[in-house]
C-alpha positions as CSV (number, residue, x, y, z in Angstrom):
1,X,0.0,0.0,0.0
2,X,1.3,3.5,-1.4
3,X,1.7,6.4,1.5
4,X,-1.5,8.3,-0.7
5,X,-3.7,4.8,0.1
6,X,-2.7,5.6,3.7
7,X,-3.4,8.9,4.4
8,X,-6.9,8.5,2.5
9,X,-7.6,6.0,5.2
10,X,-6.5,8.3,7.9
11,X,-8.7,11.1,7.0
12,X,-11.9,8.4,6.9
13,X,-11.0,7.1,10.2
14,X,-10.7,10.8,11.3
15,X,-14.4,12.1,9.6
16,X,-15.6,9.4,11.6
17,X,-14.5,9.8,15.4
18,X,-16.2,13.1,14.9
19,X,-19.2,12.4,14.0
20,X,-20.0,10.2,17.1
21,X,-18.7,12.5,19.7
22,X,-21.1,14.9,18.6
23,X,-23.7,12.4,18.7
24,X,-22.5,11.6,22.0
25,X,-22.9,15.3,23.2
26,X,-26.2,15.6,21.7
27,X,-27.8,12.8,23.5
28,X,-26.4,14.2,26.8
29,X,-28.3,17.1,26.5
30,X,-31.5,15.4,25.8
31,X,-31.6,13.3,28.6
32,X,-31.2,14.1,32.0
33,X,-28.1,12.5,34.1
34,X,-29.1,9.8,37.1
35,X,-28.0,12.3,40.0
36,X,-30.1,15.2,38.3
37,X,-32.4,16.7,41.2
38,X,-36.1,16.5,40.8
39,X,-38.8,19.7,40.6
40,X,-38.7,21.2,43.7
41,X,-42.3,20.8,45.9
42,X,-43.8,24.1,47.4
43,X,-44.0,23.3,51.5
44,X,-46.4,25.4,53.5
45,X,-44.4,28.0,55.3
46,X,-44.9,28.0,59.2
47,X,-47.0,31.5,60.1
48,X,-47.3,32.6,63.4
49,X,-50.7,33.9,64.9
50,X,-49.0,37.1,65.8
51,X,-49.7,39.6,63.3
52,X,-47.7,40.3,60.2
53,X,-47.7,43.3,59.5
54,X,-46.3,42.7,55.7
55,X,-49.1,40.2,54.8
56,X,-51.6,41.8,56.6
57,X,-52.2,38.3,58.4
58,X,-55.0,38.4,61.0
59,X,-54.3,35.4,63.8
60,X,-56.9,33.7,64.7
61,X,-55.2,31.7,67.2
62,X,-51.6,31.2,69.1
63,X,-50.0,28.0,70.1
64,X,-47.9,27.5,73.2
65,X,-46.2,24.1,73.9
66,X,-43.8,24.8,76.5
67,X,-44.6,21.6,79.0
68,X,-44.2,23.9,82.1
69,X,-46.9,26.6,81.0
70,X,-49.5,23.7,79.5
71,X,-49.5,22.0,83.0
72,X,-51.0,24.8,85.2
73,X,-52.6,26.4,81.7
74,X,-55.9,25.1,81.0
75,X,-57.3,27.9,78.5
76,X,-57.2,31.4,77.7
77,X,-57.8,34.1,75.3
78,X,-56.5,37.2,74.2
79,X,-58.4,41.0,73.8
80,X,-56.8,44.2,74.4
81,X,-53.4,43.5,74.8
82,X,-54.9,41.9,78.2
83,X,-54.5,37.9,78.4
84,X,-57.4,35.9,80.3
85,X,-56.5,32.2,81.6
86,X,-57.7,29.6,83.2
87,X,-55.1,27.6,85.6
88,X,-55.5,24.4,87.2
89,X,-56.0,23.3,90.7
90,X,-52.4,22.9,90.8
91,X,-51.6,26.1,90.3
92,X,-52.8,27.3,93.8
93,X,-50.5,24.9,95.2
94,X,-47.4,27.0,93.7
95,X,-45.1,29.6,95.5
96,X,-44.6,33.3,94.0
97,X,-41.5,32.3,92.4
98,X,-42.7,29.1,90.1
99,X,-46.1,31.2,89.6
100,X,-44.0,34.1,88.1
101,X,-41.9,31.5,86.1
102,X,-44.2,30.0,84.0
103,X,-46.3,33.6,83.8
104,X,-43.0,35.0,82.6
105,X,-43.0,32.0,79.7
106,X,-46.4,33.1,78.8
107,X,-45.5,36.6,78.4
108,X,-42.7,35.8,76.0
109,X,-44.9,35.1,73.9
110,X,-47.1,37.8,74.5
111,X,-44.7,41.0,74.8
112,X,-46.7,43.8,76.5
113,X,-49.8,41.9,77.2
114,X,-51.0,42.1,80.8
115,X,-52.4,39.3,82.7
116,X,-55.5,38.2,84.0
117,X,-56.0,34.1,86.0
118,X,-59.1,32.6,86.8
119,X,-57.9,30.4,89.2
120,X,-60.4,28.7,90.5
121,X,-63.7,29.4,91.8
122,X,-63.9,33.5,92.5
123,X,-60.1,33.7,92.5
124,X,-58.6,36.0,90.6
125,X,-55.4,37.3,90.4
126,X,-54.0,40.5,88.2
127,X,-50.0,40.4,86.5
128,X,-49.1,44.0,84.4
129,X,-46.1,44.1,82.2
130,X,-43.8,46.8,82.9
131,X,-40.9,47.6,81.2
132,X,-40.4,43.7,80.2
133,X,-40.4,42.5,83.9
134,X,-44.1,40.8,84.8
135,X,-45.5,42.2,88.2
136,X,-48.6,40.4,90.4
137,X,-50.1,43.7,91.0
138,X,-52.9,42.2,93.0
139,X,-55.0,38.9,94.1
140,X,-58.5,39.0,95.5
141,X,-61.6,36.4,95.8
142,X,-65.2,37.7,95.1
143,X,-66.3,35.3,97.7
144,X,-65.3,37.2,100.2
145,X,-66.0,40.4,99.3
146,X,-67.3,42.4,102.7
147,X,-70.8,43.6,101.2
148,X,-70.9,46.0,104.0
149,X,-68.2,48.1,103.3
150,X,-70.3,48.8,99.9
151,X,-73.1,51.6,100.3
152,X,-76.4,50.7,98.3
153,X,-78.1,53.0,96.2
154,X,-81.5,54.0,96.6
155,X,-83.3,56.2,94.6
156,X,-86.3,57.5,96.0
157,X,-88.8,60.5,94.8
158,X,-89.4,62.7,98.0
159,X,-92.3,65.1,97.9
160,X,-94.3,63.9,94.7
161,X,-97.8,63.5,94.5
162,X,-99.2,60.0,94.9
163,X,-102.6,59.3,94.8
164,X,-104.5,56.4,96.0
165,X,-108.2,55.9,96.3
166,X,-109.7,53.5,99.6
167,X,-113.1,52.1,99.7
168,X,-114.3,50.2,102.7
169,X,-116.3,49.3,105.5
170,X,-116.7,50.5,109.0
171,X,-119.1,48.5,111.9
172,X,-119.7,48.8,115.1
173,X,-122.2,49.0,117.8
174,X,-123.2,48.1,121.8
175,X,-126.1,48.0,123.8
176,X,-128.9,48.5,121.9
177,X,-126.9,50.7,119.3
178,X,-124.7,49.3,115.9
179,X,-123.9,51.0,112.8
180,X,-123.0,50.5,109.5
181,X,-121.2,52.9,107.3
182,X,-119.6,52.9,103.3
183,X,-116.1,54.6,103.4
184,X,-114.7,56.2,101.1
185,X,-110.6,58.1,100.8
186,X,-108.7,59.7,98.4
187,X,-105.3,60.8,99.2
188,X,-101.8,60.9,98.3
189,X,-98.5,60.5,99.7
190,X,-96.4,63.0,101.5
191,X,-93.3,63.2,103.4
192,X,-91.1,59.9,101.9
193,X,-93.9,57.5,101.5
194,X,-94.6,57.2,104.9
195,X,-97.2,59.4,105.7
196,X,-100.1,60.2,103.8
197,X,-103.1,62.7,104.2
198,X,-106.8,62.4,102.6
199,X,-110.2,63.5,102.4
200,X,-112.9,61.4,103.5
201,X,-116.7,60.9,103.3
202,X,-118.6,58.5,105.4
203,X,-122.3,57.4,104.3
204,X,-124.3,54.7,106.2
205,X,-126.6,54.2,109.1
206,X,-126.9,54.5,112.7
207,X,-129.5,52.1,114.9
208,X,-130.7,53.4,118.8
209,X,-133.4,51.0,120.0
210,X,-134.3,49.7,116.9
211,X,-134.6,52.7,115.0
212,X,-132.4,53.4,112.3
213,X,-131.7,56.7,110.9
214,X,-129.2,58.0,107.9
215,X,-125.7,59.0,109.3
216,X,-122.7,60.8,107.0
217,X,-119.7,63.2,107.5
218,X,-117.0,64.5,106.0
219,X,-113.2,65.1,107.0
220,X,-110.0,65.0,106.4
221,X,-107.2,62.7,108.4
222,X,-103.7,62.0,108.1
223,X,-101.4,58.2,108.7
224,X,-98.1,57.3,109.0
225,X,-96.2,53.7,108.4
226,X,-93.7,53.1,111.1
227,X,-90.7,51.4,109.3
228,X,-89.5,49.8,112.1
229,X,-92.6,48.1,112.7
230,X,-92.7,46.6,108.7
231,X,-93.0,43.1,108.0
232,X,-91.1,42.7,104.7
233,X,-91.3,39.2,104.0
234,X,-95.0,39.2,104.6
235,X,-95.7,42.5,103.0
236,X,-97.6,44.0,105.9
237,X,-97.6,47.6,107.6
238,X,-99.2,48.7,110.6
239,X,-100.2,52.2,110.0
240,X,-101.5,55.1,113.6
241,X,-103.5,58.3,112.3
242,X,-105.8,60.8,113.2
243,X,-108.2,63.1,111.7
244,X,-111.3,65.4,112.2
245,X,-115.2,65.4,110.1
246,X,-118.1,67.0,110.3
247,X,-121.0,64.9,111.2
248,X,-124.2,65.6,108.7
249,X,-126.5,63.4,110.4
250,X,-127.8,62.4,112.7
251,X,-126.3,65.6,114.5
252,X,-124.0,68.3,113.1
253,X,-121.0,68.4,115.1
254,X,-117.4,68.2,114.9
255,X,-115.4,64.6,115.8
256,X,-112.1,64.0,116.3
257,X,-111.0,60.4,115.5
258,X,-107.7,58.0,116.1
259,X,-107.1,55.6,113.5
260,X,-105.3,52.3,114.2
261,X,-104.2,49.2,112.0
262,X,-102.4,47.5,109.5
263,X,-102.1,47.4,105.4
264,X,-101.6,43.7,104.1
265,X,-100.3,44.6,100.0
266,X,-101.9,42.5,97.8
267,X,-102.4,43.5,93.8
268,X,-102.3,47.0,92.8
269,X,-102.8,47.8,96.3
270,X,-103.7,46.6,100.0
271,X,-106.4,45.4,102.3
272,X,-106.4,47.2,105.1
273,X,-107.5,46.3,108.6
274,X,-108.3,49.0,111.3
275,X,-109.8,50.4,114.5
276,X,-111.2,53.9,114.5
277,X,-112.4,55.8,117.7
278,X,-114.3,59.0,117.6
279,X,-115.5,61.4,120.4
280,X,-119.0,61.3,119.5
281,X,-119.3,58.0,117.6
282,X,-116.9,55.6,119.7
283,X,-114.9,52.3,118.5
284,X,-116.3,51.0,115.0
285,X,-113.9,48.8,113.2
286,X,-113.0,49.0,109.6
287,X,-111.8,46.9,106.5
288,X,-111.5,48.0,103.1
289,X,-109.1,48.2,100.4
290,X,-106.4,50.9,99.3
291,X,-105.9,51.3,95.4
292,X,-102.2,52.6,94.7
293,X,-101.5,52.8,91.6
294,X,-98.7,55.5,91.6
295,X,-96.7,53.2,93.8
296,X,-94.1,50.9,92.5
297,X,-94.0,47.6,94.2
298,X,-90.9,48.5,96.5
299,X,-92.7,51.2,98.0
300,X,-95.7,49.2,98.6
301,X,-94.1,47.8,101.4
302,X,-93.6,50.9,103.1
């Protein structure tokens, strides 16, 4: 073989090497190597219930897992920058310092949030943050609140005009004498419900040895309640009074009376119960009832 048969050889041999590494090259770009990484997968990303000011994230709840804290923890909530929980029994059974240690824990997690426990019952107690360092500012129990030391208010409307309206019965009689007479009031209250004034108008009958003849007057009189001498619980009120009439018939004169009994409230009003004396027309007793309808139901009692 002649050097020109060789170094046609040469070149095919040469064209050909060529052409399969670029082949080779080709196919590595096609196809991907064994230790190629796959497409990466989105994972949610952890958020915090604290709000995020960038995302304008609203929490709707925060998680604490610190052992410590979730032992004497039961529950809680957050409003105001003011925390509200709920502790265990256990927790009464702790000393200032482990109280204020897992407190403290909480208000990591809760910068500048004061705190409020419920620890049981009507216990309560009150931690402020100040400056970063968490303070018991105080501890109390509603159960033993001293409800004397607290001054009740009580409104009441002195001076105003109450009316009521009374119709009744008076009876009474002796030896050979009785009568029977319709009464009749209206009045109102005075001086703090407890004293009242009317006008009055009697009509009935008198009866001397079995002859009866009409009888009637007209006056005015005045009562108070004592409120020492109330019975709350069984809503009566002994009442004293006195007052004056003029007698129509049988005779016209002028009588002076005392006026003694008790109100029982029942309804819009009471039944009342009562002795009267007079100077000319002597004991008679009386029953009737009292209509009240300016007074509210407190001041019934009275």
């Amino acid at each position: 073989m002649n050097w020109k048969n060789l170094l046609l050889l040469f070149t095919i041999l040469a064209m050909f090497c060529g052409t399969a590494n670029a082949q080779s090259k080709k196919r590595a770009k096609v196809k991907p190597s064994a230790n190629a990484q796959t497409e990466k997968v989105n994972e949610p990303i952890n958020q915090d219930t604290i709000l995020d000011t960038t995302n304008n994230f609203v929490p709707t709840y925060k998680s604490i897992q610190d052992t410590l804290v979730v032992k004497y923890i039961l529950s809680g909530y957050s409003l105001d920058n003011k925390l509200y929980l709920t502790t265990s029994n256990e927790y009464d059974t702790l000393d200032f310092e482990m109280k204020h240690t897992i407190l403290e824990r909480v208000s990591n997690s809760f910068e500048g949030y004061d705190i409020m426990l419920f620890t049981g019952g009507q216990k309560r107690e009150l931690w402020v943050e100040n400056d970063g360092n968490l303070i018991l500012l105080e501890q109390w129990n509603n159960d033993s609140l001293q409800l004397a030391n607290y001054l009740p208010l009580e409104l009441k409307k002195y001076g105003s005009m109450k009316l009521f309206y009374y119709i009744g019965g008076s009876f009474g009689g002796g030896d050979r004498y009785s009568s029977g007479t319709l009464n009749l009031r209206v009045g109102t209250y005075l001086y703090k419900d407890i004293v009242d004034a009317s006008a009055t108008m009697n009509l009935g009958y008198n009866t001397t040895n079995y002859n009866s003849q009409f009888a009637g007057d007209l006056g005015i009189d005045a009562r108070t309640y004592p409120s020492f001498l109330r019975v709350d619980k069984m809503r009566l009120s002994p009442y004293v009074g006195t007052g004056i009439s003029w007698i129509l018939s049988p005779d016209s004169s002028f009588e002076w009376r005392l006026l003694f009994g008790g109100c029982w409230f029942l309804g819009p009003g009471s039944l009342d119960f009562g002795l009267q004396y007079g100077t000319k027309t002597g004991s008679t007793f009386t029953v009737g009832y009292t209509f009240r309808p300016g007074m509210s139901s407190s001041n019934k009692k009275k």
